[in-house]
N, C-alpha and C positions, 0 to 999 in steps of 0.2 A: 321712457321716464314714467313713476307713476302719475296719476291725475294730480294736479295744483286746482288750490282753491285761486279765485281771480283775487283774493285781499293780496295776491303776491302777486299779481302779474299788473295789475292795476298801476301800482307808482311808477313805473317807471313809463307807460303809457301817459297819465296826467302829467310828469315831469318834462317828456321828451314831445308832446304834442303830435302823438299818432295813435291809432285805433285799432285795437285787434277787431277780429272778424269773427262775429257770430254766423257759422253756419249747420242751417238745419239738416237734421239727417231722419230719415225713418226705415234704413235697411241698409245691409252689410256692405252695399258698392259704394254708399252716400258717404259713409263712415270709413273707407279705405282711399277713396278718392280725395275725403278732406286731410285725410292724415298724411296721406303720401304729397298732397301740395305744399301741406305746413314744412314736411321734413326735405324737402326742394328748397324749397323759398326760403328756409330758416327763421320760420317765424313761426310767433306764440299764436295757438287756435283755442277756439271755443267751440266743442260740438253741443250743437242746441237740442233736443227733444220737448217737442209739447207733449199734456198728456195726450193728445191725440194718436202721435207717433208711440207714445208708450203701449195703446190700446191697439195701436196695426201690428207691431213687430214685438212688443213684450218688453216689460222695462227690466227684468234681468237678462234678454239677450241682450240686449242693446247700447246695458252696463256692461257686461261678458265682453262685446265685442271690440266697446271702445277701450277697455281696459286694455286688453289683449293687445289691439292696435299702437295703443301710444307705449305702451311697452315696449317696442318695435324701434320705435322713434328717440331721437335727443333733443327734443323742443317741450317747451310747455305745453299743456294740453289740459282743459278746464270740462268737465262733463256738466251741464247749463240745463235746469228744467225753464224752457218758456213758455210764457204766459199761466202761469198754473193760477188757479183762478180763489182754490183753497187754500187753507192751512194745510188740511189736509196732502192735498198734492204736494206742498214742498217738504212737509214730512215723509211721505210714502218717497218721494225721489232720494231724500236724504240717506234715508233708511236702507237703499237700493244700493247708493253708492256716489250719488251725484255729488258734485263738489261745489255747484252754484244751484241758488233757485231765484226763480222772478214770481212773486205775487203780485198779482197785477190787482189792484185794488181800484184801478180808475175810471169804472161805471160805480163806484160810490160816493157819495158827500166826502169832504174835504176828511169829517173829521174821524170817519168811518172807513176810511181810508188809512189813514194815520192808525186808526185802532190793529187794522187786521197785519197791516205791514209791522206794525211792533213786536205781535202777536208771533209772527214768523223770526223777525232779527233775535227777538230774544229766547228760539228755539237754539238757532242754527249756530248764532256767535260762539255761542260756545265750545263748539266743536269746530270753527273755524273757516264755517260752510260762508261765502259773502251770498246777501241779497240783495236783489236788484226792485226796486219800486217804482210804478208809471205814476206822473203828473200830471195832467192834463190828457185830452183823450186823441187816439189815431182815428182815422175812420176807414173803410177795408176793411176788406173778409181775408182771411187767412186761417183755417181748421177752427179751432172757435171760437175765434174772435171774428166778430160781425157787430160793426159799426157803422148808422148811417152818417153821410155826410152831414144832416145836423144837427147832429150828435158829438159831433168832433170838436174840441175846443181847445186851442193852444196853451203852453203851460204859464202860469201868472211864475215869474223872480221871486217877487217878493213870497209867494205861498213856496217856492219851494225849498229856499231857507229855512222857512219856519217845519216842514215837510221833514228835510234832512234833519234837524235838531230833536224834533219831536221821536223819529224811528227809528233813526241812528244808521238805517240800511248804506250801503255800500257804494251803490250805483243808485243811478237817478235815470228814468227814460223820461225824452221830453216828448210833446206836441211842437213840432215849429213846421209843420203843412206836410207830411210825407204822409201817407196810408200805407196800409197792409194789399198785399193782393198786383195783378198787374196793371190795376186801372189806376193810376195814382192821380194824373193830371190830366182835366179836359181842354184846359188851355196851357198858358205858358207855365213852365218849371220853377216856381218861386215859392222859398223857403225865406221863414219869417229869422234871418240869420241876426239880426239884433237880439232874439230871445236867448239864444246860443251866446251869446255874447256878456247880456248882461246874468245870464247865472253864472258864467264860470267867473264873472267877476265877483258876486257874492259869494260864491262857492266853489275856490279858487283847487281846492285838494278834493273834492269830487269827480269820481268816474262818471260823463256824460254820457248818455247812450242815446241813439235812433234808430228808431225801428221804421219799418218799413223800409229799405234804403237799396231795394234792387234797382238797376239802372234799366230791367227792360229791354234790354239790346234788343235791336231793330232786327239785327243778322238769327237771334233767336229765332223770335216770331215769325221770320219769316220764313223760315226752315223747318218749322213746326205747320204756317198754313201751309204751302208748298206739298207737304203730304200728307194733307186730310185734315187739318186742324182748320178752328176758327176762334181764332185771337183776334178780332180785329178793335183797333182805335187805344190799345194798350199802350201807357207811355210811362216811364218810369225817371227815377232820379239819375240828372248826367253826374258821371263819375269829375269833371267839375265843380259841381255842386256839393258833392262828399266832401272832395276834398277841402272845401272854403269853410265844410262845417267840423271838419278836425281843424282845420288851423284856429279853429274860434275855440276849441277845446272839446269837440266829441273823442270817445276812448275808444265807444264799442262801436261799430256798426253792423245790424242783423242782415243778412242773407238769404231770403228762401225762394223768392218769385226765379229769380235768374236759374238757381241750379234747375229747379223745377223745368222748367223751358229747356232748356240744354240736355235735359235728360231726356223730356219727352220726341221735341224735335228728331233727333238720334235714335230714339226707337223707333219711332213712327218712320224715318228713314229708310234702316236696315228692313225691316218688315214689307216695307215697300220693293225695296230692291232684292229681295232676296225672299217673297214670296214661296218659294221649297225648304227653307231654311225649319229647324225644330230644333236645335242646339238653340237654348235658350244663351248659355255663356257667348255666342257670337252676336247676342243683342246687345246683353247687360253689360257685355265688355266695353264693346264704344260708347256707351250712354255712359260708364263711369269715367272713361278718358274724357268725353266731355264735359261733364263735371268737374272734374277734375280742370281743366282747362281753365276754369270760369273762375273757380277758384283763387289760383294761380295769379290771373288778369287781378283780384281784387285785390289780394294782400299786396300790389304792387301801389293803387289807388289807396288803400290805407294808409300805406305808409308803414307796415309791421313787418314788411321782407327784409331780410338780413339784419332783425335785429336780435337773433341768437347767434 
């Protein structure tokens, strides 16, 4: 199919109370691994690119490649620039090809915020591109976004009614305690889920989103230190906790720390055990079936499997 904009895949997600799956991709295995999971599962995907992955792998391959791929496929498939931090970037993605962008306006004042997010809806609306805007802050490092812990402040209800009304954007990403990166929690796993609660009550037909939301598997990390890594004290969101924050009404949930771990573990494996080896495809091969895997495991946690 070709790319959909997420204005069309959105309602039926806020209607039926489950979440497609934002996942990040920065090269051609990330990008066939997520496609081929979606066209398995029968579920609507979102592949993400930040400008970071733009600047590794090129943003007209990377359009080239996802186009090509969902082409392939009979599922929806949304091409998503995350975190772009300009106007500039949601334009330059637009102009590429992208069918969503996210201006992440939320290391600015409330109302400067509001300004630059308007600034982007009233490029993109009209061509039908949805945009996505942050409310309150994550904290975590993840390609460039680097936030200290206190720095991090969770998103006010009541600003983000007023947020939505004022910028008209599409989606809304909140703060309710999740970070970027694998270090998410130093102690217990608690998400402030009353925030998730009372905006979808005031903002009952808004796309919710969460970002930072990899769960970290233990079985990752531990397969990655096992041969030469050092992850240690990494703990991330249990696939429990997702799910308690879709029933409350998240739509999207982001993906990047887990593929990352599952890709590297798997390389760092093969390399290990196969030491003579220099066929590069007998590496990148199982690091995308594991990817691939992770995938899989998530859109079942969403809740967006079998709903094509």
């Amino acid at each position: 199919m070709p790319l959909e904009s997420l204005t069309k895949m959105y309602p039926d997600a806020v209607k039926n109370y489950y979440a497609i799956g934002q996942f990040n991709v920065n090269n051609l295995e990330f990008v066939q691994a997520a496609l081929e999971a979606a066209d398995e599962m029968r579920s609507p995907i979102i592949i993400a690119a930040s400008t970071g992955a733009q600047k590794y792998a090129g943003i007209d391959y990377l359009v080239s490649i996802v186009k090509t791929g969902a082409e392939k496929i009979s599922v929806p498939v949304a091409l998503h620039l995350d975190h772009g931090a300009t106007f500039e970037d949601s334009r330059n993605s637009i102009e590429a090809g992208f069918t969503s962008v996210m201006i992440d306006g939320s290391h600015h004042p409330f109302d400067e915020n509001i300004r630059v997010t308007k600034e982007v809806v009233d490029y993109a609306k009209p061509m039908g591109i949805a945009v996505e805007a942050e409310l309150g802050r994550l904290g975590g490092i993840e390609d460039d976004v680097n936030v200290d812990e206190k720095d991090a402040r969770l998103t006010d209800p009541a600003e983000a009614v007023e947020f939505v009304e004022r910028t008209g954007c599409d989606a809304l990403a909140v703060a309710i305690g999740t970070s970027h990166g694998a270090y998410k929690f130093k102690g217990d796993n608690v998400l402030a889920y009353d925030r998730v609660e009372a905006i979808k009550k005031k903002l009952p037909d808004m796309a919710i989103v969460l970002h930072g939301s990899s769960s970290v598997y233990p079985e990752l990390v531990e397969r990655c230190n096992k041969y030469g890594g050092e992850i240690k004290g990494a703990k991330g969101v249990e696939d429990d906790s997702v799910k308690k924050a879709i029933s409350l009404g998240v739509n999207k949930v982001n993906i990047d720390t887990d593929l990352r771990l599952a890709w590297t573990g798997v390389m760092r494996q093969m390399l290990a055990d196969k030491p003579d080896n220099i066929d590069p495809r007998k590496v990148l091969g199982p690091a995308r079936e594991a990817v691939k895997e992770v995938i899989k495991r998530k859109m079942e946690v969403l809740g967006s499997a079998g709903r094509v």
